[in-house]
mmCIF file of the N, C-alpha and C atoms, coordinates in Angstrom:
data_MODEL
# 
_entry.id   MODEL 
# 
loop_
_atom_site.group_PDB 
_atom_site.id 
_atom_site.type_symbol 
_atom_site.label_atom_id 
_atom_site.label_alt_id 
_atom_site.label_comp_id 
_atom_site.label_asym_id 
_atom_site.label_entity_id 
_atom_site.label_seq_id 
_atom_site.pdbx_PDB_ins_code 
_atom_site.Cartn_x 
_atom_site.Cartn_y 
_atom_site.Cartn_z 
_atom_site.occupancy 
_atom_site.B_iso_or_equiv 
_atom_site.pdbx_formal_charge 
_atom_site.auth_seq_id 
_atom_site.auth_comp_id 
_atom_site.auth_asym_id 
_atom_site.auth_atom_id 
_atom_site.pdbx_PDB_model_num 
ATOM 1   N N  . UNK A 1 1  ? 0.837  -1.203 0.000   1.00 0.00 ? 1  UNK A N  1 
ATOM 2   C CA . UNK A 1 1  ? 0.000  0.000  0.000   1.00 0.00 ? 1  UNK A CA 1 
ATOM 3   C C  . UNK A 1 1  ? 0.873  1.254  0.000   1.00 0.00 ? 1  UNK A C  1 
ATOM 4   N N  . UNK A 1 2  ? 2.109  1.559  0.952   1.00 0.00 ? 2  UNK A N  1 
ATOM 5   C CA . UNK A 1 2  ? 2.747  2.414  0.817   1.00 0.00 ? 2  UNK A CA 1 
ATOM 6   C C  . UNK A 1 2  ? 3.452  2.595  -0.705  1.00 0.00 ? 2  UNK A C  1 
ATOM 7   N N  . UNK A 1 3  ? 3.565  1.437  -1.015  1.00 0.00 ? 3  UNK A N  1 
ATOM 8   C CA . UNK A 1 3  ? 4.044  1.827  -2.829  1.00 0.00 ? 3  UNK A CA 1 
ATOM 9   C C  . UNK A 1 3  ? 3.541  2.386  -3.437  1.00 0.00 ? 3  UNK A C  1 
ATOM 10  N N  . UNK A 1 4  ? 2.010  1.881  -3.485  1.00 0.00 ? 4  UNK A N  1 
ATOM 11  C CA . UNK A 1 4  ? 0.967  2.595  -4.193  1.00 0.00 ? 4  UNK A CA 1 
ATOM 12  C C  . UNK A 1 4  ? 1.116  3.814  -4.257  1.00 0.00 ? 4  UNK A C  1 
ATOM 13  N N  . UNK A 1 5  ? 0.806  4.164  -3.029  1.00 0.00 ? 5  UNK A N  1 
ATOM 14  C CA . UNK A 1 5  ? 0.947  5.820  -2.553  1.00 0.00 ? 5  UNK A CA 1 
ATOM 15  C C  . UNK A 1 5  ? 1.787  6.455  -2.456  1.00 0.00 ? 5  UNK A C  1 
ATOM 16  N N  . UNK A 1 6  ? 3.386  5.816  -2.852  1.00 0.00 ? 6  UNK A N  1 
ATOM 17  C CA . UNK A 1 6  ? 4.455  6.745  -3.043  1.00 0.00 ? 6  UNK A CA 1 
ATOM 18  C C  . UNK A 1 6  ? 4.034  7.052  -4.854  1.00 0.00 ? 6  UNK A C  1 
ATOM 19  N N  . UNK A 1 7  ? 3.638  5.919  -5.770  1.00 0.00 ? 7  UNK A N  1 
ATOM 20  C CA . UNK A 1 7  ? 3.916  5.841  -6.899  1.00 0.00 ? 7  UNK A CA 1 
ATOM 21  C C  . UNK A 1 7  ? 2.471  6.950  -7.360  1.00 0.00 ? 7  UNK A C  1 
ATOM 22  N N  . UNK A 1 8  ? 1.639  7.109  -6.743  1.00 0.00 ? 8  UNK A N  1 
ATOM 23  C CA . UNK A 1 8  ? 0.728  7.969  -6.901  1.00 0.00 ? 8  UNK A CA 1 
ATOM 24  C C  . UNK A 1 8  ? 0.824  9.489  -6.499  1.00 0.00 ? 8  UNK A C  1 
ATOM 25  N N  . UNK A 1 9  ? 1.929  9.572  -5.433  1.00 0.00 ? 9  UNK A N  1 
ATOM 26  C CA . UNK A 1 9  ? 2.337  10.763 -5.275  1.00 0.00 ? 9  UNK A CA 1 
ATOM 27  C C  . UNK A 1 9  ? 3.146  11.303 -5.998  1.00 0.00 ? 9  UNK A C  1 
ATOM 28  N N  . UNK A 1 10 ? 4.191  10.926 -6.792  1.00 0.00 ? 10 UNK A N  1 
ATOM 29  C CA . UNK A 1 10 ? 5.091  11.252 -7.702  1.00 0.00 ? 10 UNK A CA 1 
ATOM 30  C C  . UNK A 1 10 ? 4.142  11.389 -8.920  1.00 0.00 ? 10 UNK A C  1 
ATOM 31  N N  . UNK A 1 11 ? 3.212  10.541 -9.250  1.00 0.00 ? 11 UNK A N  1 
ATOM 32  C CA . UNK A 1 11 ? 2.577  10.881 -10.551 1.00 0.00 ? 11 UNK A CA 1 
ATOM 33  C C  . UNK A 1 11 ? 1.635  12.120 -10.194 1.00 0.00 ? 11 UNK A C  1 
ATOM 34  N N  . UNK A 1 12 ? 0.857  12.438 -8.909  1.00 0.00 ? 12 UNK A N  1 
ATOM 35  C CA . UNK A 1 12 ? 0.196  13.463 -9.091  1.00 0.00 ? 12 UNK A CA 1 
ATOM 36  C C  . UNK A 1 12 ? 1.299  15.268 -8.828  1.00 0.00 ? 12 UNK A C  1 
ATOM 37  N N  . UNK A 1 13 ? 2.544  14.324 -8.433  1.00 0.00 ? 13 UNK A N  1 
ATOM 38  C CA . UNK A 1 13 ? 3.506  16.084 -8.494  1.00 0.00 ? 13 UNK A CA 1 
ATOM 39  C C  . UNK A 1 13 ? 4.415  16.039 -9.873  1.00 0.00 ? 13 UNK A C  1 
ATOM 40  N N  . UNK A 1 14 ? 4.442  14.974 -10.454 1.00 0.00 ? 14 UNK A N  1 
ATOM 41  C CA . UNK A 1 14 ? 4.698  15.195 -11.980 1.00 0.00 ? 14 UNK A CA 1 
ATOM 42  C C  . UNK A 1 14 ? 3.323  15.530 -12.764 1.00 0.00 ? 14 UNK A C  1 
ATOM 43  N N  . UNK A 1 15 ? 2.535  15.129 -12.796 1.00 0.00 ? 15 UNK A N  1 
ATOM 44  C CA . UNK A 1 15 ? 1.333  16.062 -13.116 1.00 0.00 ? 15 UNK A CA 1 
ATOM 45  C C  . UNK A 1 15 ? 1.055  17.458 -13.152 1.00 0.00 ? 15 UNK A C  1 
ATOM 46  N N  . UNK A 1 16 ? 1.314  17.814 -12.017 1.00 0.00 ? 16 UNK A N  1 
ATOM 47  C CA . UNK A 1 16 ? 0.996  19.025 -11.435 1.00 0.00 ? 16 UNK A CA 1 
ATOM 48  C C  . UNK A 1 16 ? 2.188  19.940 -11.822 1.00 0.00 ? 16 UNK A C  1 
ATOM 49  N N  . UNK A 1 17 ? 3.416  19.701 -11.892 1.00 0.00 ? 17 UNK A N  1 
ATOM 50  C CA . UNK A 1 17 ? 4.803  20.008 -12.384 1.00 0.00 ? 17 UNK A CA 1 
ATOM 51  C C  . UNK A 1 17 ? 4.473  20.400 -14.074 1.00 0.00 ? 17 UNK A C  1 
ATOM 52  N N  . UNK A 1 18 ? 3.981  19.190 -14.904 1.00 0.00 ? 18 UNK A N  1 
ATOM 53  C CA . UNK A 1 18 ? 3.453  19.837 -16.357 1.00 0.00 ? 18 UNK A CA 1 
ATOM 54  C C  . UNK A 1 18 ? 2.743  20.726 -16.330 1.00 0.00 ? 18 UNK A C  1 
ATOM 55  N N  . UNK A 1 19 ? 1.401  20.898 -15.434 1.00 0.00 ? 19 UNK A N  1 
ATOM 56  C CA . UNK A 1 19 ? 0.378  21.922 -15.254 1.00 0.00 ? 19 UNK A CA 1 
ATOM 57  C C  . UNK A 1 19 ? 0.716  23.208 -15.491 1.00 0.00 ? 19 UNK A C  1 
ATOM 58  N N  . UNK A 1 20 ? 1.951  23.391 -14.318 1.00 0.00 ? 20 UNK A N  1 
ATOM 59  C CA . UNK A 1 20 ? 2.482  24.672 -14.117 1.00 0.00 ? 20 UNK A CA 1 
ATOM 60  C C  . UNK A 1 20 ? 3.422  24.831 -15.777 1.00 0.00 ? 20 UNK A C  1 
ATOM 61  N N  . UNK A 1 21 ? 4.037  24.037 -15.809 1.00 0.00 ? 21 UNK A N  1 
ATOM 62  C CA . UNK A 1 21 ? 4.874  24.062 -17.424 1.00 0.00 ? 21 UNK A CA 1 
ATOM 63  C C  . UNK A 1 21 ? 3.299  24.379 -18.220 1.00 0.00 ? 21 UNK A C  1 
ATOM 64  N N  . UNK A 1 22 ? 2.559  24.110 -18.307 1.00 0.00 ? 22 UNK A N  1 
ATOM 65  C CA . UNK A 1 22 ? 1.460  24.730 -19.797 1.00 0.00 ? 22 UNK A CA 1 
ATOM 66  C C  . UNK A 1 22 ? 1.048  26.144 -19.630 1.00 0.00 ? 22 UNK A C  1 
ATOM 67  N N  . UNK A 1 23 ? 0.700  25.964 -18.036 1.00 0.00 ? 23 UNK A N  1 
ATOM 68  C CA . UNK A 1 23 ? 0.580  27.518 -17.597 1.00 0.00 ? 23 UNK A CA 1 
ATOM 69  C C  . UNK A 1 23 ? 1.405  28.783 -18.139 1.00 0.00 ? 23 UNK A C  1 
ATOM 70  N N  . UNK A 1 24 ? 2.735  28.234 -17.802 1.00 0.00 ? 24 UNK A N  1 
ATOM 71  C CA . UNK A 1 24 ? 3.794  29.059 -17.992 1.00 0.00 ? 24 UNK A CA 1 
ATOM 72  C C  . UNK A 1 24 ? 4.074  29.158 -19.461 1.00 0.00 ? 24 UNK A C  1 
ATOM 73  N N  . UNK A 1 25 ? 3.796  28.128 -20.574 1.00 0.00 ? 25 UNK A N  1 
ATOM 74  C CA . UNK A 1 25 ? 3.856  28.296 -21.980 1.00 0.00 ? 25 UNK A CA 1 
ATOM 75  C C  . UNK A 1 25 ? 2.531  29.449 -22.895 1.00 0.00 ? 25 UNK A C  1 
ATOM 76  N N  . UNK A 1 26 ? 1.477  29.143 -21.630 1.00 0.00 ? 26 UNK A N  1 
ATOM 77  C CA . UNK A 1 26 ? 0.448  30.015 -22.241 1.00 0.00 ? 26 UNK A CA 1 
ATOM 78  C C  . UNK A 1 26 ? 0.310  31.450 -21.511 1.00 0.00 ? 26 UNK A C  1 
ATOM 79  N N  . UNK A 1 27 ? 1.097  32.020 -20.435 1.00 0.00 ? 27 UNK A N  1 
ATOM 80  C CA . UNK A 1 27 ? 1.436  32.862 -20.392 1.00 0.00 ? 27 UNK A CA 1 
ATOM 81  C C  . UNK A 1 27 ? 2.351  33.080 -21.538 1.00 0.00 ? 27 UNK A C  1 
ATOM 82  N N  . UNK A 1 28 ? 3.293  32.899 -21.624 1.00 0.00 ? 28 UNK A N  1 
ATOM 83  C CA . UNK A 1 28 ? 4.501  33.008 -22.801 1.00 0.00 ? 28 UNK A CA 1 
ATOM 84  C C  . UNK A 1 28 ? 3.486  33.920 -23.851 1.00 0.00 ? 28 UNK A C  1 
ATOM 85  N N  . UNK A 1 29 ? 2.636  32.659 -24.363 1.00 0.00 ? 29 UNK A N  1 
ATOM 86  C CA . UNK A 1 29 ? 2.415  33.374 -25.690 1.00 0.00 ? 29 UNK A CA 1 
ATOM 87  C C  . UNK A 1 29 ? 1.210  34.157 -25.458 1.00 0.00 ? 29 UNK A C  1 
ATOM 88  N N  . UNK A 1 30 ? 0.386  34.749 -24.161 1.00 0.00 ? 30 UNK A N  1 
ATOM 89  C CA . UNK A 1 30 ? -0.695 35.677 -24.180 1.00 0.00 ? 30 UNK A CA 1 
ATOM 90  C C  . UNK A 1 30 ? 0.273  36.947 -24.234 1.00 0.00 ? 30 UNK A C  1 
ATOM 91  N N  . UNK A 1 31 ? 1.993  36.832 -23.458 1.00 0.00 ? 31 UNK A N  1 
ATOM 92  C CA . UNK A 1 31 ? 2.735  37.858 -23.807 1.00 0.00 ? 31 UNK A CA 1 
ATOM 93  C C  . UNK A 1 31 ? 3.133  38.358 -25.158 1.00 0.00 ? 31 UNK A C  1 
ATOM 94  N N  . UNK A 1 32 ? 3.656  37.031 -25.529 1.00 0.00 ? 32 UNK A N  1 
ATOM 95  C CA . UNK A 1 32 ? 4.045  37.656 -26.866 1.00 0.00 ? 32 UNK A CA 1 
ATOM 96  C C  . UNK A 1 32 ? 2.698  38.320 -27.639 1.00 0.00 ? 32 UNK A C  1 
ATOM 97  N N  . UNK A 1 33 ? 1.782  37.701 -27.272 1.00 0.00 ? 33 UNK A N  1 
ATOM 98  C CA . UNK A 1 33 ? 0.594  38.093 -28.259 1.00 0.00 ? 33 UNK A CA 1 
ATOM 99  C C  . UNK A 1 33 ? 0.533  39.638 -28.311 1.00 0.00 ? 33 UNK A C  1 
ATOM 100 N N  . UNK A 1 34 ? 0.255  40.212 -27.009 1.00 0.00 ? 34 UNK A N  1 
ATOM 101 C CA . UNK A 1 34 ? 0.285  41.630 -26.224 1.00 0.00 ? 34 UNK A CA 1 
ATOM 102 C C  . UNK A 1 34 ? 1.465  42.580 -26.742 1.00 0.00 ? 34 UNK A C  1 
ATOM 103 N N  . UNK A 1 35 ? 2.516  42.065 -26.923 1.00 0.00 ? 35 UNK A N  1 
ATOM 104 C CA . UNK A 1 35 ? 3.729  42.584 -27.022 1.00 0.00 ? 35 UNK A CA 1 
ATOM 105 C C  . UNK A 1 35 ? 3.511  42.356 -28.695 1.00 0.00 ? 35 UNK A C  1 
ATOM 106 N N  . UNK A 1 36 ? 3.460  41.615 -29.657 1.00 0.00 ? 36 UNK A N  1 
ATOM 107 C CA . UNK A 1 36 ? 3.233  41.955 -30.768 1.00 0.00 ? 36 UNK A CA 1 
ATOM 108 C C  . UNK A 1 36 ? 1.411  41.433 -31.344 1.00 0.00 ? 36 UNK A C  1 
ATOM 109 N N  . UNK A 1 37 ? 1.095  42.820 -31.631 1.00 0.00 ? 37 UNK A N  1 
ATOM 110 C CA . UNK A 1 37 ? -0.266 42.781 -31.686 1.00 0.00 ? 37 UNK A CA 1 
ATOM 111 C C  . UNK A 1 37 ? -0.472 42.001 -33.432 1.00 0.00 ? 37 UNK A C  1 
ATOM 112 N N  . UNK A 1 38 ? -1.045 41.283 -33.731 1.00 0.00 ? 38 UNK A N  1 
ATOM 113 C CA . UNK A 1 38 ? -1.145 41.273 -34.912 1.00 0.00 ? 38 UNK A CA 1 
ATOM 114 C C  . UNK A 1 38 ? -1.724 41.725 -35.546 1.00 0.00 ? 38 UNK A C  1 
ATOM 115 N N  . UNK A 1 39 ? -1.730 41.754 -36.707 1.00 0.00 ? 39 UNK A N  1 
ATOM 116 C CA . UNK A 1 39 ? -2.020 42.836 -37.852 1.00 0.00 ? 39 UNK A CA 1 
ATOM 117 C C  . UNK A 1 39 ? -3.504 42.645 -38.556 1.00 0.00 ? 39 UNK A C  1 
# 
């Protein structure tokens, strides 16, 4: 049982670790968007 729940804890903070990585990619480009307006 403790396996389980180590192996479920690592998958829900690698989860959560990408989350913040998409976050941070779609900030990226609402900046760039802002910063170059398109035409």
């Amino acid at each position: 049982m403790a396996y389980l729940e180590s192996v479920s804890m690592t998958w829900y903070r690698r989860k959560r670790v990408h989350v913040i990585i998409l976050w941070n990619d779609i900030d990226r480009y609402i900046r760039t968007l802002v910063i170059v307006p398109p035409e």
